[in-house]
Structure formats: C-alpha cells, structure tokens
N, C-alpha and C positions, 0 to 999 in steps of 0.2 A: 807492557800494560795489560795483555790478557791476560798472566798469570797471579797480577794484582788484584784484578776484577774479580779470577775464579776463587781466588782464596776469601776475597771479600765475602761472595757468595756462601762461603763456608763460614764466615764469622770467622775466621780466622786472622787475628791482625800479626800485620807484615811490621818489622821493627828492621826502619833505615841502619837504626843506631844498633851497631853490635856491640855495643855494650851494655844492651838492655836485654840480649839474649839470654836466657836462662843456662850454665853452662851445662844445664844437663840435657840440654836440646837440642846439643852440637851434636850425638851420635847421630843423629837422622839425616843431617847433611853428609855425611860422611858416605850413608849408608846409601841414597840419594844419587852422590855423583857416584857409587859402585855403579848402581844399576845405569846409568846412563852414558858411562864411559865408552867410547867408539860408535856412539850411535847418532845419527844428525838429523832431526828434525826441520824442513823442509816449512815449516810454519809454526806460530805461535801455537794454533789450533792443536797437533802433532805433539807438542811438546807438553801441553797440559793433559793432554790422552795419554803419553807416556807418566807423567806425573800422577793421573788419578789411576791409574792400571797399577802402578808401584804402591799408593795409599792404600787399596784396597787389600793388594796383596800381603803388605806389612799387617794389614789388621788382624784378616785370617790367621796370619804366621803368630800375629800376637794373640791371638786370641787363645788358639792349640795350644801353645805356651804356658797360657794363666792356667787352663783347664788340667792338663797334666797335674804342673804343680796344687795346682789344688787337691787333686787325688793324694798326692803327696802328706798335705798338710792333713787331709784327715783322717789319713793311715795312724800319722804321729798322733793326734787327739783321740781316736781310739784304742791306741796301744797305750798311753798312756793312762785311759781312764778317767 
C-alpha cells in the first residue's frame, strides 16, 4: 500500500488491469526490475527510496538523451538550410 499512496502522490494512476497498460510502457518495468534484481528491501519505506532514486535517475539519463539528439536534429536543420 505505500507504493500506491507514493505514486498517488505523484498523480500518477496505478492500472489493476494490465490490459489497460500502454504497451509502450512495458520497457520501464523491465528496466525497473533490472535495477532492483538481487537487492531486498527491509521495508515498504526502502523500497519506494529505491524506487524514487531509480525515477530520478532515469530522468537525468533521459533527459542527456533528448539534449544530444537535439544537437543532432539541429545540425540536420542547419545543413539543410
């Protein structure tokens, strides 16, 4: 139940039904249990700390990401003219 509350907090809605999952929203589970394989959380508390430490980090990572390719795209828009 804490990790229902924390995402509430986030706005974020939880969907029972996995078949209302987006299926483009499956890689973040995936990506998810990488990061948390072999690791045991001792409390609920623990387990949403590892959870919001992995959010954050994925942000950063996405973010460097967009930024590059953005360099990218306006390389092409000014070669092109």
């Amino acid at each position: 139940m804490a990790l229902r509350s924390f995402f509430s907090s986030l706005t974020i809605t939880i969907c029972i039904d996995r078949a209302r999952i987006a299926p483009s929203d499956f890689h973040l589970f995936f990506k998810l249990n990488e990061s948390l394989v072999g690791k045991r959380s001792g409390s609920n508390e623990e387990l949403v700390n590892a959870v919001t430490t992995w959010l954050n980090e994925l942000a950063a990572e996405e973010y460097d990401t967009g930024i590059l390719k953005l360099v990218d795209r306006y390389d092409k828009c000014l070669s092109a003219g």
